[in-house]
C-alpha positions, 0 to 999 in steps of 0.5 A: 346400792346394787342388791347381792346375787341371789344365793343359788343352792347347787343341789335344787337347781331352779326351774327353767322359765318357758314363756306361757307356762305357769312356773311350778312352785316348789315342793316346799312351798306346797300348800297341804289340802285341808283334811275334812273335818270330823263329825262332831257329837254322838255317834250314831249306830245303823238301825240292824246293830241296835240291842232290841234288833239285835235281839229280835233277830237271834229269838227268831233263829232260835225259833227257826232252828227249833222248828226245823228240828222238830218237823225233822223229828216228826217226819223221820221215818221210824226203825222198822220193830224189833222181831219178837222171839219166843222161846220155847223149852225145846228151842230154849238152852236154859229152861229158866228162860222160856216162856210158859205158856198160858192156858186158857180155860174152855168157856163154860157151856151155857144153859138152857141147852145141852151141858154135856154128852152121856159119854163124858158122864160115863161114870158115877160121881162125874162131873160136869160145869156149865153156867145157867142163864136164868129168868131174872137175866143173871147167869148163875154157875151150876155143875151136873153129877153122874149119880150111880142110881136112879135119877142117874143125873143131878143138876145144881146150883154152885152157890147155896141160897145166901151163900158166898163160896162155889160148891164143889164134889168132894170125893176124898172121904177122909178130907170130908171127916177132917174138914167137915166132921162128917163121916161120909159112906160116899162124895158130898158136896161141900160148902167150905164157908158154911162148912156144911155138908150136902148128900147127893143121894138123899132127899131133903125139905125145903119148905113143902117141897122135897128136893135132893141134897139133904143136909148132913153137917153144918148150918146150911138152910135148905139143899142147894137150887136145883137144875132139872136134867134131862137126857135127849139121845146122847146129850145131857141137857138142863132146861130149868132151874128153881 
């Protein structure tokens, strides 16, 4: 039985046969590659993206930045100061606002050696301050008054035998009579803890020895520590004291 003619498809025309070339098969008939096949089982990560690298590396920057800051902090030059202006009440606008100016005390002179000059002590019940550096090592604060009689000058301690407070010249008589009830003919020396009340004029017992600054009021002792005066050309010196 002869075999029917082979259908022919009139849109895919067939291939021309040309001896020693292969025939093409058809692009139908084309097998497909096959596709790699994929990995099976977990999935492993490259060490950098680990949690603890990960970790490590932003503590690191961290650190980094940090110091970074800090030597920028420390190697910065620093501003220039602020100028500092005083004011003073003749460039001041508001005389609240200038600064008063402190004065500072002249230091005391220091005994042995001249204390003062006859010109500054001119005139009876002057007076005159200095320290007295005595045999024991201390310095004891100590005053010269100008005596409007024979001796002329009188040196003293400032502080009464086991006394606490400074003495002072007191020359307002009515303070002497309304501090002290005592009514006084010239300036005393006062203590104001004791309330006692020396006379620079008279003598006084202290012991055996005679020495000037009788007490006249209060509870004193004895009269003050004396500080011997003498008078070399025109310096007031003290050279010794009790």
């Amino acid at each position: 039985m002869t075999n029917p003619p082979e259908k022919i498809d009139r849109f895919k025309p067939s291939q021309p046969s040309i001896p020693g070339v292969p025939e093409r098969p058809p692009e139908d008939k084309k097998k497909e590659e096959p596709k790699p096949a994929e990995a099976k089982g977990p999935i492993v990560k490259p060490v950098w993206q680990s949690p603890r690298v990960m970790a490590g590396a932003g503590i690191g920057a961290f650190i980094l930045l940090a110091g970074v800051a800090l030597a920028w902090e420390v190697m910065k030059p620093s501003p220039p100061p602020a100028p500092v202006v005083i004011a003073t009440p003749e460039t001041s606008a508001n005389p609240a606002d200038s600064v008063p100016v402190v004065s500072v005390a002249p230091q005391l002179p220091l005994a042995p050696g001249p204390v003062a000059n006859v010109e500054e002590m001119s005139k009876p019940w002057s007076v005159v301050k200095f320290q007295f550096h005595k045999m024991t090592g201390e310095t004891a604060n100590a005053m010269v008054i100008r005596l409007p009689a024979a001796p002329g000058y009188w040196g003293l301690l400032s502080v009464a035998p086991y006394g606490q407070c400074e003495l002072q010249l007191e020359t307002d008589l009515k303070k002497i009579r309304d501090n002290y009830g005592f009514a006084a003919a010239h300036p005393m020396v006062v203590d104001s803890c004791t309330q006692t009340v020396y006379d620079p004029l008279a003598i006084g017992g202290s012991g055996k020895v005679w020495v000037r600054g009788r007490i006249v009021a209060g509870p004193g002792l004895r009269p003050p520590l004396e500080v011997e005066i003498k008078v070399e050309g025109r310096n007031v010196i003290a050279s010794r004291s009790e």
